[in-house]
C-alpha positions as CSV (number, residue, x, y, z in Angstrom):
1,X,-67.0,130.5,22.2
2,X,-63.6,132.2,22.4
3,X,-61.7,132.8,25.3
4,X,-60.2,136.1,26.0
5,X,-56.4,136.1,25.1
6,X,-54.5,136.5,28.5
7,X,-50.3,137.2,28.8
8,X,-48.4,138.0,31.8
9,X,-44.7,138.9,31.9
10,X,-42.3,138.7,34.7
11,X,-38.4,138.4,35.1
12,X,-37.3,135.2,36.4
13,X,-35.5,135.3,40.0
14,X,-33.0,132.9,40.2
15,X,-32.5,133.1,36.1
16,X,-30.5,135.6,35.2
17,X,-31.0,137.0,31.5
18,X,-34.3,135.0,31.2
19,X,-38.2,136.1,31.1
20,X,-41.1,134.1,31.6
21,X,-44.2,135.2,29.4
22,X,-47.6,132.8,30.3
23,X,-50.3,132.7,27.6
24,X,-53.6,131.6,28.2
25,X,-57.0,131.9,26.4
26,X,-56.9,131.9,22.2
27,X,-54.1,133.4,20.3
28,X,-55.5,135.1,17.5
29,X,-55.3,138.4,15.6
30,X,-57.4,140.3,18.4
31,X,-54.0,139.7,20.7
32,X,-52.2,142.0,18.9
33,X,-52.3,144.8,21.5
34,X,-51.7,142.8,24.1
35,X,-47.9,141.8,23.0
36,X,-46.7,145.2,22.6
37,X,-44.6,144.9,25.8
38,X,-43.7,141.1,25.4
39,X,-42.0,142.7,21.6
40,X,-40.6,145.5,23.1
41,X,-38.9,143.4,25.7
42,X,-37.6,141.2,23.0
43,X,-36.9,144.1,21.1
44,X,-34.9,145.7,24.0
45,X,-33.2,142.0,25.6
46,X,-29.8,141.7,25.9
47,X,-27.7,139.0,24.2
48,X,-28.7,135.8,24.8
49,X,-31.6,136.6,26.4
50,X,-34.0,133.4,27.2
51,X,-38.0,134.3,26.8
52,X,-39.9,131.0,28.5
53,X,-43.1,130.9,27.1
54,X,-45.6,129.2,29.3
55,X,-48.3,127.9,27.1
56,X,-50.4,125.7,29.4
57,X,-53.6,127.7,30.2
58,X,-53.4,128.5,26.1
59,X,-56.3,127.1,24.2
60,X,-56.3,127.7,20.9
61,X,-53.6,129.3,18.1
62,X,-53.7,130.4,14.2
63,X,-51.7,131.5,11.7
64,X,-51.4,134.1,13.5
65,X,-49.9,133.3,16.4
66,X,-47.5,130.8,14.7
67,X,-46.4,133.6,13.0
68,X,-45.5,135.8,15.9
69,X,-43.7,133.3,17.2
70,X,-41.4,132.4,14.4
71,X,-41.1,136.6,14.2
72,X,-39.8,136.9,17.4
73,X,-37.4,133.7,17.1
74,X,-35.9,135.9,14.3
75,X,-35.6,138.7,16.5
76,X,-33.6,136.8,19.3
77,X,-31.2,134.6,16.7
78,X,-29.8,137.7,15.8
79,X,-28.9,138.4,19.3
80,X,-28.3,134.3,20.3
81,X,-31.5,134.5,22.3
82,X,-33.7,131.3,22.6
83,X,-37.3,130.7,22.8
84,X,-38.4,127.5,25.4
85,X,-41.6,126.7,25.2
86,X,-43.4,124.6,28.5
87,X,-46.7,122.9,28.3
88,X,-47.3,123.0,24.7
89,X,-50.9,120.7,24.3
90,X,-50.3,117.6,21.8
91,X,-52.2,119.9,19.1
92,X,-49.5,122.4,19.4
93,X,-47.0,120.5,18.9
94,X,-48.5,119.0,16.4
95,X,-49.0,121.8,14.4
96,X,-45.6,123.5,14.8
97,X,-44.3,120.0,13.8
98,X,-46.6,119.4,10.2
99,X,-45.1,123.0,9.7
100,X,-41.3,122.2,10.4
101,X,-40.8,124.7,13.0
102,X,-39.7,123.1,16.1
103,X,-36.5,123.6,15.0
104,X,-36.7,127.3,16.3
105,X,-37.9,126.4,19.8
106,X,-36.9,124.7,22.8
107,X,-39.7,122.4,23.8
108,X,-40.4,121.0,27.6
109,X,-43.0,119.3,29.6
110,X,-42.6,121.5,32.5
111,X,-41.4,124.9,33.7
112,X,-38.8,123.4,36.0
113,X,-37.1,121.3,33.2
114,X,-37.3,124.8,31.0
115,X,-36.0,126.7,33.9
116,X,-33.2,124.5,34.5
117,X,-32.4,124.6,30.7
118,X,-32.5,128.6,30.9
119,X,-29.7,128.5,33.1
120,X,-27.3,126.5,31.3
């Protein structure tokens, strides 16, 4: 049984220049409506913009969510924007590491190590 893709976007307070974006459910193909406004915020960021993706209530990932997420690392390096990823499950990181991509991200255990690193 899947569980219905979830994202929620805010601005970050005491962060300036950095958005938090919380996934939650399975990241699959049928999400792709739902990140038109995280894309369009990448899209629109300002340089060195820092996107914190909370991944802890995520369950699942494919193909094609790996491949959003290397698509929107290309969108930020060309404006010296980061992604940091917090709460990434073992498979995840797992999986981004077989494929040699955790090069692109910023990983942490928790959203106050990430947030801390966001303001550096």
């Amino acid at each position: 049984m899947s569980d219905k893709f979830s994202i929620a976007i805010k601005a970050i307070d005491n962060v300036p220049n950095a958005t938090l974006i919380s996934l939650g459910g399975d990241f699959d193909n049928g999400a792709q409506n739902d990140l038109k406004e995280a894309e369009k915020q990448m899209e629109e960021s300002s340089d060195g913009h820092r996107f914190i993706f909370d991944l802890i209530k995520l369950r699942f990932l494919n193909s094609y969510a790996i491949g959003q997420f290397v698509g929107w690392h290309n969108i930020l390096n060309k404006k010296n924007g980061k992604i940091l990823i917090v709460g990434a499950s073992k498979n995840v990181t797992e999986i981004f590491t077989i494929l040699g991509i955790t090069n692109l991200f910023e990983l942490y255990p928790d959203l106050t190590s990430a947030l801390e690193a966001a303001k550096r």
